[in-house]
C-alpha positions as CSV (number, residue, x, y, z in Angstrom):
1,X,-31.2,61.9,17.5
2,X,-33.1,60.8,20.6
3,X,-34.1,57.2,21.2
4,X,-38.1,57.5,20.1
5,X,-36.8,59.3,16.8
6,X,-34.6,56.0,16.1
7,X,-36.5,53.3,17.0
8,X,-39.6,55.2,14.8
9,X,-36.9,55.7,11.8
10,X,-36.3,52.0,11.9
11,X,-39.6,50.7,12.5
12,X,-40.4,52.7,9.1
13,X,-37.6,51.5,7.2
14,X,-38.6,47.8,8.1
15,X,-42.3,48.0,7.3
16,X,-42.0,49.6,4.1
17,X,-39.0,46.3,3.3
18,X,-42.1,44.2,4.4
19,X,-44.4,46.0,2.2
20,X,-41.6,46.1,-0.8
21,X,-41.3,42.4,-0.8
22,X,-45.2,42.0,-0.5
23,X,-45.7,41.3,3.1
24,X,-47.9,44.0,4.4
25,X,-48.0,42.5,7.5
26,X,-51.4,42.5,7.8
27,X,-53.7,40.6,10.1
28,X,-54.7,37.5,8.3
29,X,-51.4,37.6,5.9
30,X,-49.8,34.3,5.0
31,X,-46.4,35.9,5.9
32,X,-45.2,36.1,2.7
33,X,-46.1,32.1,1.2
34,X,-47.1,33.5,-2.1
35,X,-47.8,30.8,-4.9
36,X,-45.2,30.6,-7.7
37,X,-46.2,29.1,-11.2
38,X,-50.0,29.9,-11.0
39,X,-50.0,27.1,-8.2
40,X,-52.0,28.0,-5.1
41,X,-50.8,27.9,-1.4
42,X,-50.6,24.2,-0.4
43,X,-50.7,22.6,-4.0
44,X,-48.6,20.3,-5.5
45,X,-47.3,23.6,-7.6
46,X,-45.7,22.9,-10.5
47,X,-42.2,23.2,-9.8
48,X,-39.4,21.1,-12.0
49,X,-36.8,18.5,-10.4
50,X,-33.4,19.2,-11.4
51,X,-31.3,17.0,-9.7
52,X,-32.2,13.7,-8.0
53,X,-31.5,12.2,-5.0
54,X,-29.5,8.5,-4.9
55,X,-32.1,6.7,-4.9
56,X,-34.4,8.5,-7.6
57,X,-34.4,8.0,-11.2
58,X,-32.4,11.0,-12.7
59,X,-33.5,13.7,-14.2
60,X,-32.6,15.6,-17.6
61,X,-31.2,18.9,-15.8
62,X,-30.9,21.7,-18.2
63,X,-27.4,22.0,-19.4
64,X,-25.1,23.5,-17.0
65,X,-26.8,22.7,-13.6
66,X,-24.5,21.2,-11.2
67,X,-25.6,18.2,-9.7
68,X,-22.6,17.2,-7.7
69,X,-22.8,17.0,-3.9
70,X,-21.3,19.5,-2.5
71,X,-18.3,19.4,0.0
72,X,-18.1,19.2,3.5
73,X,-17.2,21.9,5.7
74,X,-13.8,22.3,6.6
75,X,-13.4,21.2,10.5
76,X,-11.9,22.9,13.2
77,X,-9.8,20.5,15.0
78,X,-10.4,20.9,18.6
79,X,-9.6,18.8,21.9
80,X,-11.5,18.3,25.0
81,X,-11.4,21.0,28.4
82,X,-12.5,19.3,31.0
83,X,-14.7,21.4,33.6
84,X,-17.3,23.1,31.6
85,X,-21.0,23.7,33.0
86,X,-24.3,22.9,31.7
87,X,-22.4,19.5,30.1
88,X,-25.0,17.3,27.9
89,X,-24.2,14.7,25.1
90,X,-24.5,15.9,21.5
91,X,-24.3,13.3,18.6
92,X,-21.9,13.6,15.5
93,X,-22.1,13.7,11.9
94,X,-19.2,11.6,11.0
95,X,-16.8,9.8,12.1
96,X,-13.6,8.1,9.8
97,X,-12.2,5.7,10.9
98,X,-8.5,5.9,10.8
99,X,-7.1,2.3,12.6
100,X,-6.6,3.1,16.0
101,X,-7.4,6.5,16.0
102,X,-11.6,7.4,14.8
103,X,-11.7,11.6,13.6
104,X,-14.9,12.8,14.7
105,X,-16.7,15.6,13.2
106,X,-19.8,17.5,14.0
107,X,-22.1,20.8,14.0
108,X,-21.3,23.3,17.4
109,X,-21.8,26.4,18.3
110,X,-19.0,28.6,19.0
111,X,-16.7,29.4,22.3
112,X,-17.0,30.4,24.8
113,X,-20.7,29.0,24.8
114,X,-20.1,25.8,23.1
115,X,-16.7,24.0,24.3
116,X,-15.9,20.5,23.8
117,X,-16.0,18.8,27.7
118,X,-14.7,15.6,26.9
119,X,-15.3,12.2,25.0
120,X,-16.4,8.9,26.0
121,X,-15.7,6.0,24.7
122,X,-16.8,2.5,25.1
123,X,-15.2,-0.5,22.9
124,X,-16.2,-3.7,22.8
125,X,-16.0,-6.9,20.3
126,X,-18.8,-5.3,17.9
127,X,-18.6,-1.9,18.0
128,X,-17.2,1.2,19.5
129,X,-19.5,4.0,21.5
130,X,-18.4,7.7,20.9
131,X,-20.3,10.3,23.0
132,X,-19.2,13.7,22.7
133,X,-20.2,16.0,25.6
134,X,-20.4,20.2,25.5
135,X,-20.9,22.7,27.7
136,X,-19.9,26.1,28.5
137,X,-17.0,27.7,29.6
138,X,-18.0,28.2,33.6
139,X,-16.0,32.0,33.0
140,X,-18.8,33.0,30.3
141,X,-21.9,32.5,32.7
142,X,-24.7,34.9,31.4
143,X,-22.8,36.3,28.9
144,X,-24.4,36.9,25.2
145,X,-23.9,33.8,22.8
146,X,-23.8,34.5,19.1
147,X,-26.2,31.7,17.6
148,X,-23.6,30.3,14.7
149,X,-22.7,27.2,13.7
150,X,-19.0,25.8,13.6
151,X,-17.5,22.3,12.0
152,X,-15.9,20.9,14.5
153,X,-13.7,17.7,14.4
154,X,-11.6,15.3,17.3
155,X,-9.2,12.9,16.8
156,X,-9.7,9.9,19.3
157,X,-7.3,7.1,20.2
158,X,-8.5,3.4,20.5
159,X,-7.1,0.8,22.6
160,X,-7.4,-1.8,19.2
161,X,-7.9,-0.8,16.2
162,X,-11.9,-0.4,14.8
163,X,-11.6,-3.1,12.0
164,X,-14.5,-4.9,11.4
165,X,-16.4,-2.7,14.6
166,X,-19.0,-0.5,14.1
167,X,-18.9,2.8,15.3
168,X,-21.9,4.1,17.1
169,X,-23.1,8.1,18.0
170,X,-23.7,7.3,21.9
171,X,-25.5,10.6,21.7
172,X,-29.0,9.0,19.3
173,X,-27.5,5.3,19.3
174,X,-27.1,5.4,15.9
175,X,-24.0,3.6,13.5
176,X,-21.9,6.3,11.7
């Protein structure tokens, strides 16, 4: 099958998909925001709460409905390589402290495009700093980089233990 035949086969196959789910793709379509319930486009709509949030009174959820928060992620336990390129600080989503040692965890991409550089950290009376820094691996310029997201976790020694210190992102300045 030549090239134009292909590329014509598939751009038939994905229009009528479009037109299957009700997306015609036409000029002036919403792109699919269709109202559910009777509502219209940009109501209130009249969609039902089943679980709350912490802070929210809680709903009766209809037998069955699981509430509970779920899980985090299992991490990948990494360690830093010094020497990657295009380096830049990127803030965490935990981190546990463990005495002297703090196990940070956070959202990456994958390797060879995503690599943790290294980790600074900062201690003083009140708190402790964390910064993580990525880059890439300088042996994977221009190549292709899948765009998936990886738990990633690092275990980091202190001089004294964290105690009553808080530990803060140095990436956003904000206390985990």
């Amino acid at each position: 099958m030549n090239s134009r035949v292909a590329i014509v086969t598939v751009a038939l196959l994905l229009a009528g998909c479009g037109a299957a789910a009700g997306n015609t793709g036409a000029v002036g379509d919403d792109g699919g925001d269709r109202s559910v319930g009777g509502a219209e486009p940009g109501s209130k709509g009249s969609g039902q709460i089943l679980c709350a949030g912490p802070d929210e009174p809680a709903p009766a959820a209809p037998p069955g409905t699981d509430c509970s928060v779920p899980p985090e992620p299992e991490a990948t336990l990494v360690t830093p390589q010094p020497g990657m390129v295009g380096v830049r600080a990127v803030p965490w989503t935990s981190a546990t402290d463990m005495g002297r040692t703090v196990t940070v965890t956070w959202v990456s991409g994958v390797a060879p495009c995503t690599i943790l550089d290294r980790v600074e950290v900062s201690e003083g009376r009140r708190r402790v700093t964390l910064t993580l820094f990525e880059g890439s691996d300088p042996q994977a310029q221009g190549m292709p980089c899948i765009e998936s997201a990886q738990y990633k976790a690092v275990r980091v020694l202190l001089d004294q233990p964290v105690g009553d210190r808080r530990l803060v992102d140095g990436a956003v300045g904000r206390t985990g």
